[in-house]
C-alpha atoms as a printed R data frame, in Angstrom:
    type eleno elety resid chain resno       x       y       z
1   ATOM     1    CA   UNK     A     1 101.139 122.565  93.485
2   ATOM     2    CA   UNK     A     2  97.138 122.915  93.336
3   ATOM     3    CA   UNK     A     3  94.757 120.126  92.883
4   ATOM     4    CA   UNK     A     4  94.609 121.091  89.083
5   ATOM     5    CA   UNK     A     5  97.940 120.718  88.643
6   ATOM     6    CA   UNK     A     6  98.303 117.247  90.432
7   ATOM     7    CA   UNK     A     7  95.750 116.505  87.416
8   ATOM     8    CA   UNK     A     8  97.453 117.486  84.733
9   ATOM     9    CA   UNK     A     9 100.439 116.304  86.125
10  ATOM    10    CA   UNK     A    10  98.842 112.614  85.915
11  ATOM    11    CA   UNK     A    11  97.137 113.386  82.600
12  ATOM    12    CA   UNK     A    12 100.267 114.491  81.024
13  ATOM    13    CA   UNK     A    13 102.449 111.272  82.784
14  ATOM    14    CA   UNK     A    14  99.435 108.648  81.668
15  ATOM    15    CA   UNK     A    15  98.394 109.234  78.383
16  ATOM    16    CA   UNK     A    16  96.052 106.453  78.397
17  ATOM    17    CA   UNK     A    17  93.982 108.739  81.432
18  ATOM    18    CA   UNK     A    18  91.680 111.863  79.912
19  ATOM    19    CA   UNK     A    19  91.432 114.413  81.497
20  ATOM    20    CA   UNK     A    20  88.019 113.584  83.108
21  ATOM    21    CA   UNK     A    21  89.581 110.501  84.553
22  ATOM    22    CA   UNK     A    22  92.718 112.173  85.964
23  ATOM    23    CA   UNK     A    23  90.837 114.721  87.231
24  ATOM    24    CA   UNK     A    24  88.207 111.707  89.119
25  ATOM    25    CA   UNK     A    25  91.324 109.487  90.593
26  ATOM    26    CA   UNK     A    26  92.723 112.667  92.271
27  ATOM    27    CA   UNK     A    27  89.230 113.481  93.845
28  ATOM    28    CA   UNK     A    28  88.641 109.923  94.459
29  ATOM    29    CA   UNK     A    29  91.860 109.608  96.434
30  ATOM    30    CA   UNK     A    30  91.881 112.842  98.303
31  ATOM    31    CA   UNK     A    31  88.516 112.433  99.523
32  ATOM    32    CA   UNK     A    32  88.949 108.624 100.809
33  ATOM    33    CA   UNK     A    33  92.496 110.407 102.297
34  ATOM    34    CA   UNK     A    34  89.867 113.080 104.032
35  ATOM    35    CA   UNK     A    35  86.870 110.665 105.120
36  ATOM    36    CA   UNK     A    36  89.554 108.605 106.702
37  ATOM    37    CA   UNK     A    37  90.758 111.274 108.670
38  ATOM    38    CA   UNK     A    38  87.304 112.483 109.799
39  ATOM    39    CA   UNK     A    39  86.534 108.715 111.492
40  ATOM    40    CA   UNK     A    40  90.567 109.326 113.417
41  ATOM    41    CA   UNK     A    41  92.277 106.712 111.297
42  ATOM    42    CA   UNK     A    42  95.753 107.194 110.169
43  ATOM    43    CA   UNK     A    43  96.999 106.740 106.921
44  ATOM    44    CA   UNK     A    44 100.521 105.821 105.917
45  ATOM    45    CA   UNK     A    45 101.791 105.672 102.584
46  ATOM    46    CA   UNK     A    46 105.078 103.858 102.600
47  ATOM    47    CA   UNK     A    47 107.789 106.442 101.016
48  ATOM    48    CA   UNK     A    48 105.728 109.684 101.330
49  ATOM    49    CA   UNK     A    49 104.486 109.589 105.094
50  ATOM    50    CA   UNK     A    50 101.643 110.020 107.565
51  ATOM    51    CA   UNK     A    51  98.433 111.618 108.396
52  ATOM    52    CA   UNK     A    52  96.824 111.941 111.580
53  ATOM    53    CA   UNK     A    53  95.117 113.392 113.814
54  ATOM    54    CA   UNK     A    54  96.138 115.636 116.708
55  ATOM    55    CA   UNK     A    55  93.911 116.842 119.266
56  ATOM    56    CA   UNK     A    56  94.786 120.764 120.616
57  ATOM    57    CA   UNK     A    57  93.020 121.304 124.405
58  ATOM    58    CA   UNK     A    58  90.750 123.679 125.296
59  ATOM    59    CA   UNK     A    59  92.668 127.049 126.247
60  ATOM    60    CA   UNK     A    60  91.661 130.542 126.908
61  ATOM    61    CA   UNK     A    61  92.961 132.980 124.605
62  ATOM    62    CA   UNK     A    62  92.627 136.675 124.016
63  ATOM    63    CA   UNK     A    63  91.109 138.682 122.022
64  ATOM    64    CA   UNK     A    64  93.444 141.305 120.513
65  ATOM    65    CA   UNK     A    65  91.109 143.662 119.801
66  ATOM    66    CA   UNK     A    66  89.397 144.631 123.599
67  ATOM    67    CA   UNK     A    67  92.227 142.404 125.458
68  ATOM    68    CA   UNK     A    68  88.444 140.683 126.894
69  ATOM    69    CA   UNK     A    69  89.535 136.738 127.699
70  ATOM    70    CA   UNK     A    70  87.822 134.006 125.177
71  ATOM    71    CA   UNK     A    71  87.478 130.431 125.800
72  ATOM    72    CA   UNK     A    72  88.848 128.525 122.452
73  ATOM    73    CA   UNK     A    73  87.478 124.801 122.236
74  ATOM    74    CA   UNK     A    74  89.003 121.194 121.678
75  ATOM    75    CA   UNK     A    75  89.966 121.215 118.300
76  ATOM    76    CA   UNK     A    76  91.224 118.320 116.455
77  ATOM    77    CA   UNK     A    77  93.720 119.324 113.472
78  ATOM    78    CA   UNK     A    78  95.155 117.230 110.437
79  ATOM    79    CA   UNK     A    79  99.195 116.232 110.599
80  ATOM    80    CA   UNK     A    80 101.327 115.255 108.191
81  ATOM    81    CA   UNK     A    81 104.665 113.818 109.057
82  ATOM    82    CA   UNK     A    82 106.697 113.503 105.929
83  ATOM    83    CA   UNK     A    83 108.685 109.985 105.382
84  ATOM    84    CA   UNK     A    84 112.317 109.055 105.651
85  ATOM    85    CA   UNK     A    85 112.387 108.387 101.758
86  ATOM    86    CA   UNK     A    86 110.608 111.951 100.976
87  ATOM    87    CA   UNK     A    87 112.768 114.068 103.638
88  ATOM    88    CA   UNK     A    88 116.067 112.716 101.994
89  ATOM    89    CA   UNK     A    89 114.765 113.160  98.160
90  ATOM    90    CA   UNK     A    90 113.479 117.109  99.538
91  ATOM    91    CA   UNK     A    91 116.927 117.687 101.045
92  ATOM    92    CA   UNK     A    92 118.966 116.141  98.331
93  ATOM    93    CA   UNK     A    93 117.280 118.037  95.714
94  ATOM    94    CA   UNK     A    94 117.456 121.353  97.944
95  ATOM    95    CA   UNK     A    95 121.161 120.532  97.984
96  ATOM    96    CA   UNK     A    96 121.565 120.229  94.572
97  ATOM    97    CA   UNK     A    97 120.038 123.708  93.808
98  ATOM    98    CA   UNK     A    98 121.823 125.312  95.938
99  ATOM    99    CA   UNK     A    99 125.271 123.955  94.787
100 ATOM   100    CA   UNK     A   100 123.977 125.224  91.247
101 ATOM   101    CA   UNK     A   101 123.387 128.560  92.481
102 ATOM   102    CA   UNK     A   102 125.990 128.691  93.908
103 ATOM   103    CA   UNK     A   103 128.002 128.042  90.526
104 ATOM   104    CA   UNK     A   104 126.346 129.937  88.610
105 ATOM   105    CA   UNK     A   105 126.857 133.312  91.328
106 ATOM   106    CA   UNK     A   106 130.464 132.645  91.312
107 ATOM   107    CA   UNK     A   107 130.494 132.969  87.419
């Protein structure tokens, strides 16, 4: 699913929204979702899960090309841990097309 479709998605389920305005609260909340992240907060949304933070150490790595060592910085990389509500509803639903496959293959 791309940002566009997360809009019409929300356009289509709240009729009362245009387009314009759909379009706005997605920006609105993935940005506040993003500046939060860039001052190391963590955000939790109750049913969905987590973001956070992790930091990776400095390393040396290679590059593949010459095989010549390179020294790779700190980074510090976005994490999403999914909730216990949104791991069950993935795996029940995963479940539920595969019995249906399953069904219709045996047909």
């Amino acid at each position: 699913m791309t940002r566009s479709d997360l809009v019409e998605e929300l356009a289509a389920r709240f009729s009362q929204l245009t387009h314009r305005d759909a379009e706005t609260a997605v920006k609105t909340i993935l940005d506040a979702v993003s500046d939060a992240l860039v001052r190391g907060h963590r955000i939790e949304i109750r049913g969905f899960g987590s973001f956070s933070i992790n930091r990776r150490p400095p390393r040396m790595g290679r590059n593949p090309r010459s095989g010549e060592s390179v020294a790779i910085p700190e980074k510090r990389v976005p994490h999403f841990k999914p909730g216990k509500a949104l791991r069950e509803a993935v795996d029940a639903r995963t479940e539920e097309l595969l019995t249906t496959t399953r069904q219709k293959a045996s047909q």
